[in-house]
C-alpha positions in Angstrom: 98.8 72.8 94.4 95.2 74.0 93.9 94.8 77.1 94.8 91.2 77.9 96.3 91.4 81.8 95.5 91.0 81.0 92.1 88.1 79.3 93.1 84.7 80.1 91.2 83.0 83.1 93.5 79.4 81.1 93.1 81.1 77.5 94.2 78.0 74.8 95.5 79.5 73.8 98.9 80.6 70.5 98.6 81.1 67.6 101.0 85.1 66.0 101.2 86.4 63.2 102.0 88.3 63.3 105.1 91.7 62.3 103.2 91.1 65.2 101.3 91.5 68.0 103.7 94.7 66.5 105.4 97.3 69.1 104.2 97.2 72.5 104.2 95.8 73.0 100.0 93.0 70.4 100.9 91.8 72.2 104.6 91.3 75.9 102.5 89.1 73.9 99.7 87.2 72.8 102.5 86.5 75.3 104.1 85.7 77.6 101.6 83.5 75.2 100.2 81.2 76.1 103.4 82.4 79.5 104.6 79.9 81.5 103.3 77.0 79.1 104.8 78.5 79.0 107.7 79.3 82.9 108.3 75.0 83.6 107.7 74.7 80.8 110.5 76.9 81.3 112.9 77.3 78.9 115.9 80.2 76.6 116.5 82.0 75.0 113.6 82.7 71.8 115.2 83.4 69.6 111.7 85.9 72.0 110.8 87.7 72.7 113.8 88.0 68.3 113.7 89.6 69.3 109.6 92.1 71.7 111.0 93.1 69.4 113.9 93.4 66.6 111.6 95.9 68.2 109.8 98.0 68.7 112.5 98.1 72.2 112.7 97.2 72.9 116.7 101.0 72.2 117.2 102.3 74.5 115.1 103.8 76.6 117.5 104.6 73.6 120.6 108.4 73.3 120.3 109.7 69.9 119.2 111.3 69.0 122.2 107.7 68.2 123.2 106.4 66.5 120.0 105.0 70.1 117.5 105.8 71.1 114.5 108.2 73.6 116.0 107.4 76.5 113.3 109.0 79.7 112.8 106.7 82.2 113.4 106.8 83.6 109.8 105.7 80.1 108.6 103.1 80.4 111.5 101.5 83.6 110.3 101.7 82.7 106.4 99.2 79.6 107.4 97.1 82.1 109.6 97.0 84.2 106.7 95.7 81.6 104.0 93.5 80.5 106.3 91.8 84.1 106.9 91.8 84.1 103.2 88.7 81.6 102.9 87.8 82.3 106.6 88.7 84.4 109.0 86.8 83.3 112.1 88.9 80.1 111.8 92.2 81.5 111.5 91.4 83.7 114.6 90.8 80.2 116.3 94.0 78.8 114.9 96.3 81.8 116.0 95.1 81.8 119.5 95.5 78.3 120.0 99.0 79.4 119.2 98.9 82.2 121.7 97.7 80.0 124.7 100.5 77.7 123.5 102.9 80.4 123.8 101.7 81.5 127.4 102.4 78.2 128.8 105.6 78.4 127.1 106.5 81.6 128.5 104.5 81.7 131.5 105.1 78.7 132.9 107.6 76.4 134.7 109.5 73.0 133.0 107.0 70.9 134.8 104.3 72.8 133.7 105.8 73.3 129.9 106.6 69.4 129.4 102.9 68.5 131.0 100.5 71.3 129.0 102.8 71.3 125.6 103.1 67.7 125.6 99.7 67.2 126.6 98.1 69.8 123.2 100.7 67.4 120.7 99.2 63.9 122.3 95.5 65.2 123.0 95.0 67.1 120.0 94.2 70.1 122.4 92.3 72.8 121.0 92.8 76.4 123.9 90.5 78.7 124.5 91.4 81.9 126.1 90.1 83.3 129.4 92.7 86.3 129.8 90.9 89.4 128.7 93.5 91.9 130.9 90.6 94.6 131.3 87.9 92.5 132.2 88.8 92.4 136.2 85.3 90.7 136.8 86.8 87.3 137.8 88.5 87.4 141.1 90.6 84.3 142.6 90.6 84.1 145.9 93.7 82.5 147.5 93.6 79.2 148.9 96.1 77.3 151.7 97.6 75.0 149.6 98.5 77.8 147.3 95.8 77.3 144.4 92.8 79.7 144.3 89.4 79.4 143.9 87.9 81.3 140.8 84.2 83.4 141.2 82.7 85.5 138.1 83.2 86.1 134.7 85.1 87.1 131.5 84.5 88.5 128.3 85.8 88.1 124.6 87.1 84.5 125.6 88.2 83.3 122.0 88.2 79.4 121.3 86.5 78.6 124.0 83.2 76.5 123.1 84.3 73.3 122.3 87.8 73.9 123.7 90.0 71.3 126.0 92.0 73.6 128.0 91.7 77.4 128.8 94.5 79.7 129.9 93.1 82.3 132.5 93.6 85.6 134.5 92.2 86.6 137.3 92.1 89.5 139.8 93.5 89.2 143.4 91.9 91.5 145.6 94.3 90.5 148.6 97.9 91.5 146.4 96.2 94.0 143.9 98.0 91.7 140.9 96.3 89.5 138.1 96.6 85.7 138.8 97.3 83.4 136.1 96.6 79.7 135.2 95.2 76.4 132.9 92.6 74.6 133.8 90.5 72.0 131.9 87.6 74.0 129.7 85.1 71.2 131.3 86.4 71.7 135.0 83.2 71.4 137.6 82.3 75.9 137.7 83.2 76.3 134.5 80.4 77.7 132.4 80.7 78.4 128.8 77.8 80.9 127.5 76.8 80.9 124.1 76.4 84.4 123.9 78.5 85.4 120.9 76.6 87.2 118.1 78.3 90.0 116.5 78.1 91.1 113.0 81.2 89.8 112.1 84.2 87.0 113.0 80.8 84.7 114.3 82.2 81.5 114.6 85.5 82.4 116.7 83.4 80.8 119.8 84.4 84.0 121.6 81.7 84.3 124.3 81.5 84.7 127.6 82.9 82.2 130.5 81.7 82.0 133.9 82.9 81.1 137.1 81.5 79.7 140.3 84.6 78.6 142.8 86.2 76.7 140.3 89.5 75.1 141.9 93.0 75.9 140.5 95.6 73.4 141.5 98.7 75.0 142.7 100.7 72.7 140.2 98.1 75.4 137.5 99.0 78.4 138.8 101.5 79.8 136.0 103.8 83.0 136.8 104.2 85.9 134.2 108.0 86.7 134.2 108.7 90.6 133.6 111.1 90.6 131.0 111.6 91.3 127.1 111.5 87.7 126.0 107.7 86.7 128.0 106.5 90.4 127.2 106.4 89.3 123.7 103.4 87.2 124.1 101.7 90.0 123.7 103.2 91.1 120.1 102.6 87.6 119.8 99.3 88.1 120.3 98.8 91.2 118.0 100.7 89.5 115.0 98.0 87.0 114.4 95.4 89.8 114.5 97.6 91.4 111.6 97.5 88.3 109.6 94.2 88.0 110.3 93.9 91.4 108.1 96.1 90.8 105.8 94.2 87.4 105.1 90.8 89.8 104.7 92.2 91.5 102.1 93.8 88.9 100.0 90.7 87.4 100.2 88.5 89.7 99.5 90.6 90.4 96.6 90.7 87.1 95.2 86.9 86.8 95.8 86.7 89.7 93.3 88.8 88.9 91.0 87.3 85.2 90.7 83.7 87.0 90.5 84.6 89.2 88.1 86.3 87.3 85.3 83.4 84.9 85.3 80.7 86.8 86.0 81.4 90.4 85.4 79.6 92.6 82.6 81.3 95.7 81.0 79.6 99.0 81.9 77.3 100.4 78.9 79.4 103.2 78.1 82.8 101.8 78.8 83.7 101.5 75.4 85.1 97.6 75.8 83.1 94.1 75.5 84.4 92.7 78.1 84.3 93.8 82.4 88.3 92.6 82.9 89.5 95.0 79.8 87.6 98.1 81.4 90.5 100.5 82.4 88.5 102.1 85.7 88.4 98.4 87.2 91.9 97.3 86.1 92.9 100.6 87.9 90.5 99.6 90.9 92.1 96.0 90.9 95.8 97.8 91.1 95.0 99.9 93.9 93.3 96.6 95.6 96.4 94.7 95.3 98.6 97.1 96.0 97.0 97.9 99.6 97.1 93.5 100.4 101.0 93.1 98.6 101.8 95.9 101.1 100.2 94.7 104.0 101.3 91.2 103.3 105.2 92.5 103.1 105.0 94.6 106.3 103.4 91.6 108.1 106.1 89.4 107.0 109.2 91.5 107.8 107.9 92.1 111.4 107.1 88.1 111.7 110.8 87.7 110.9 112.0 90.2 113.4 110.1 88.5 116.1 111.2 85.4 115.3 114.9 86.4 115.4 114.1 88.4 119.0 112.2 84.8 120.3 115.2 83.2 118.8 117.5 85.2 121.4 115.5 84.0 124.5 116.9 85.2 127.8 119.5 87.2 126.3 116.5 89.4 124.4 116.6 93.2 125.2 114.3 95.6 125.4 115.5 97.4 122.9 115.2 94.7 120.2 111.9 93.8 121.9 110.9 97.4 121.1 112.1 97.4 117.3 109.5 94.1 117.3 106.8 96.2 118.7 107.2 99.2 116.0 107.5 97.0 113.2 104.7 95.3 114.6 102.6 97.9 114.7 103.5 99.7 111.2 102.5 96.2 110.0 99.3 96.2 111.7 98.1 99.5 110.3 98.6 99.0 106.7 96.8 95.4 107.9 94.3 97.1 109.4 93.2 99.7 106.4 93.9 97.3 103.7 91.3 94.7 105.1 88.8 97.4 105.4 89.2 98.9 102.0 89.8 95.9 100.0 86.7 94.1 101.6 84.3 97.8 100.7 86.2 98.4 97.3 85.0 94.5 96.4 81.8 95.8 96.0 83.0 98.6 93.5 84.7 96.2 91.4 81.9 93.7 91.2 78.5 95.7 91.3 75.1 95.5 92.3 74.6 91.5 91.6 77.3 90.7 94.1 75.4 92.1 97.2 73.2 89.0 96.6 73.0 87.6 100.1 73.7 84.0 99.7 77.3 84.5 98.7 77.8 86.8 101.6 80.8 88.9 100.3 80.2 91.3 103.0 81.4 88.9 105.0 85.0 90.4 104.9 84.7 94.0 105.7 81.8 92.9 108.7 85.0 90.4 109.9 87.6 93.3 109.6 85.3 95.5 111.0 84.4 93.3 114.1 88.5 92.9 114.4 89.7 96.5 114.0 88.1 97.7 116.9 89.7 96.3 119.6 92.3 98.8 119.7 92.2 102.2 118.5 94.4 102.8 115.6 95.0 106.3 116.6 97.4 104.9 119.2 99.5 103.2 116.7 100.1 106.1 114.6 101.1 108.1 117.5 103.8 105.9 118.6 104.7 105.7 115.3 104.5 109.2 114.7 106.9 109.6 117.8 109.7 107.4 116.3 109.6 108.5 113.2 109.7 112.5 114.9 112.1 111.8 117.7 113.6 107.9 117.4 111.1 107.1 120.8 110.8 103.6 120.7 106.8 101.9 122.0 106.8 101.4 125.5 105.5 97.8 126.9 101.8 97.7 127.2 99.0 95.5 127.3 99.1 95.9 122.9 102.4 96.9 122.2 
């Protein structure tokens, strides 16, 4: 299998064949062929959204009563994670496909399941994602033939320029709840902003969606259930962000470890001839791969506890469901500092030539940065903290 992270860091971008990038060792060529082009411009990666479809991955998680792959969530995140290792906006895109796949699963009923899971396995459905909790700015107004009619906006809607379906949420005024759905990305209302430019994560088409009475059917209107087994969309939801982190740092890692050995030069006064027998960066490179092995192994046990709590369905309690959420989080902290120290100590390791802007290296720590913000990691310590003090499990909440 050819492994791109061995790849050489100052790789010409290449054109491939389309046979080339159907299976998974073929797609990461690919796309890190372009990724660093393609991070300096931005936009909508169109081409290689058509590469990751091709190789069948956007039913990864639809179960194969309905035609997907039917993966185990550990087997789902390790392909998150060696996608973020060449690029990371596209592995966000990937994993919340997944997550939209997951909501109709969970959310909604069989005829509603066979028609939207079905429909992403024969359709090739990529999802974008309209259900940003604390943006209340869209409100659905209720309708007599039990549908609603959808008026304003949302934020932060990953995946959804150049999407086919879209999961939503909207605010009720009339009940005081959040009102759910799917409707087609190109319903009639439906207006998809290009208005993403952040420093980082640029091409996870996650701008903003506007809507002017768009019409859900009442055959779209999905139902959140309140118990363990739906309620772990949501660490659902915050396990592909930690792969996403994870993916950072190995990649950051193998970016400088690719840079180095071919074109790193030993510091003057080291004493050695060559940059890889220099003992400061072999220590550097320890600590580097110590932060993404740890990361990495943290990520993976809490993808295997979920996967054993989705296994148990119905019969899931909350107390298991809580255990997910801890591990779950402890995984997404050492995630979280691992992809922002890997991605700044790259720069240590590989020195003042490898700030030249055409290979944009910064790339990782400005994705982990733009990533690690959306929610405070303060938080996660405490409710750590508080098991580890008192055995207080994390309560349900719109991240845990």
């Amino acid at each position: 299998m050819n492994d791109p992270r061995h790849a050489d860091a100052l790789q010409t971008p290449q054109a491939f064949a389309e046979s080339e990038v159907r299976d998974l060792a073929g797609l990461l060529d690919a796309l890190r062929a372009s990724a660093a082009q393609r991070d300096i411009d931005g936009g909508h990666a169109a081409r290689e959204k058509q590469w990751i479809a091709d190789a069948g991955l956007l039913t990864l998680a639809v179960p194969r009563e309905f035609g997907g792959l039917g993966a185990r969530w550990p087997d789902i995140y390790e392909t998150i994670r060696k996608i973020a290792q060449v690029d990371s906006a596209l592995a966000h895109l990937l994993g919340f496909t997944c997550l939209q796949v997951v909501s109709v699963n969970v959310w909604g009923n069989p005829e509603q399941r066979a028609r939207y899971l079905s429909g992403t396995v024969e359709g090739r459905w990529w999802w974008g994602n309209a259900v940003n909790p604390l943006d209340t700015r869209l409100v659905a107004s209720a309708t007599d033939d039990g549908g609603y009619l959808l008026d304003g906006q949302k934020g932060f809607c990953s995946g959804t320029r150049g999407s086919q379906m879209m999961t939503v949420s909207a605010h009720d005024p009339l009940t005081g709840k959040p009102v759910f759905g799917v409707v087609p990305t190109t319903r009639e209302g439906i207006t998809v902003h290009d208005d993403w430019n952040p420093i980082g994560q640029r091409q996870t088409d996650s701008g903003s969606v506007s809507f002017t009475r768009v019409k859900v059917e009442p055959n779209e209107v999905m139902v959140r259930p309140d118990t363990p087994h739906a309620s772990l969309r949501t660490l659902i939801s915050q396990q592909v962000l930690t792969n996403l982190f994870v993916g950072i740092a190995q990649g950051a890692l193998d970016e400088a470890r690719a840079y180095v050995t071919q074109n790193g030069k030993a510091w003057i006064y080291s004493g050695v001839d060559k940059a890889t027998d220099d003992p400061y960066l072999i220590q550097r490179f320890g600590e580097m791969r110590l932060q993404a092995v740890s990361a990495e192994a943290l990520a993976t046990r809490a993808a295997w506890l979920l996967e054993d709590a989705w296994q148990q369905g119905p019969a899931l309690t909350a107390e298991t469901r809580a255990q997910v959420a801890l591990a779950t989080s402890e995984a997404k902290i050492v995630a979280h500092r691992a992809a922002l120290d890997v991605s700044e100590k790259l720069f240590d390791a590989c020195g003042a030539r490898a700030t030249h802007a055409p290979l944009a290296l910064d790339r990782f720590w400005r994705n982990a940065r733009v990533h690690t913000l959306h929610d405070p990691l303060d938080y996660r310590v405490r409710d750590v903290g508080r098991y580890a003090l008192t055995g207080a499990l994390p309560e349900v909440s719109l991240y845990t």
